[in-house]
C-alpha positions, -999 to +999 in steps of 0.1 A: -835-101-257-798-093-255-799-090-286-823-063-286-802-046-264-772-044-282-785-035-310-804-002-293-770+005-275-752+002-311-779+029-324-776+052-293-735+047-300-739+055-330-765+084-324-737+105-299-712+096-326-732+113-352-738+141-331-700+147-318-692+149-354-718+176-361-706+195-336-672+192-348-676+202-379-706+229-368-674+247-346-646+242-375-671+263-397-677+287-370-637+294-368-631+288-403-659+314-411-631+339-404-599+332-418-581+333-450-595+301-457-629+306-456-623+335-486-605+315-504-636+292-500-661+320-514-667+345-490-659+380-497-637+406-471-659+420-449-658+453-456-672+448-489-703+450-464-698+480-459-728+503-472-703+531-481-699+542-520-663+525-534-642+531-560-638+514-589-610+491-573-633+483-545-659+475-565-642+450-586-623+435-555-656+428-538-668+414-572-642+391-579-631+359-561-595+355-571-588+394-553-605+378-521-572+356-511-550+386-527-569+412-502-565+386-472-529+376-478-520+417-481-538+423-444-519+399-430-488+409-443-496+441-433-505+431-398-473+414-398-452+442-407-467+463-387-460+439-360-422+441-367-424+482-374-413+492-340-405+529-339-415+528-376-451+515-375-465+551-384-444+547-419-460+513-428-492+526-419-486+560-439-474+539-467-501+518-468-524+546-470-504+561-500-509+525-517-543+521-518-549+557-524-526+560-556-514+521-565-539+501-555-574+526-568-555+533-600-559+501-616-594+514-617-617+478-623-587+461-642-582+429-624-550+424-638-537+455-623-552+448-590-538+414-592-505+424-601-505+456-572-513+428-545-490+402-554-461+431-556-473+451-523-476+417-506-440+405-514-428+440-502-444+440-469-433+407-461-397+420-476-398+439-449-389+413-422 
């Protein structure tokens, strides 16, 4: 009989185990769903949900994987360096625009270009600190 019962307390251990690691890893994909991780991972930036006709550029950034890290890592240099502006913050944000309007959309669907843009608008932004 004791038996028995150690055995059931063993499963019902087990069981809440089971489940504490579920909902573990059920919140670490929950958090992770939104972070540079999770695009390196396979999911697209978001605005690529956007129902909105896109250039060329956008087009090909929503289409390929490798541009999904390149397009995180530039918003959070971005963020960053807006973070660090100061009384300049409406200069990064001007400049920004001007890169994605003329650097950025005029590699057309050319991922090379795009790749290359990225990794060189990236290093300047975090230049910048």
């Amino acid at each position: 009989m004791t038996k028995g019962i150690v055995t059931k307390g063993i499963v019902a251990k087990r069981i809440v185990t089971t489940g504490r690691a579920l909902l573990l890893l059920a919140a670490g994909a929950v958090l992770l769903g939104s972070s540079p991780a999770a695009r390196a991972m396979g999911n697209h930036p978001d605005w690529c949900e956007d129902q909105g006709s896109k250039v060329a550029a956008e087009r090909t950034i929503c289409a390929t994987k490798s541009l999904w890290m390149l397009d995180d890592n530039l918003n959070v240099a971005y963020e960053d360096a807006l973070s660090r502006a100061g009384g300049r913050r409406g200069q990064v944000q001007s400049a920004q625009r001007e890169w994605i309007r003329v650097t950025r959309n005029g590699c057309g669907g050319d991922v090379a270009c795009l790749t290359a843009v990225y990794n060189r608008r990236i290093r300047v932004l975090e230049g910048s600190r």
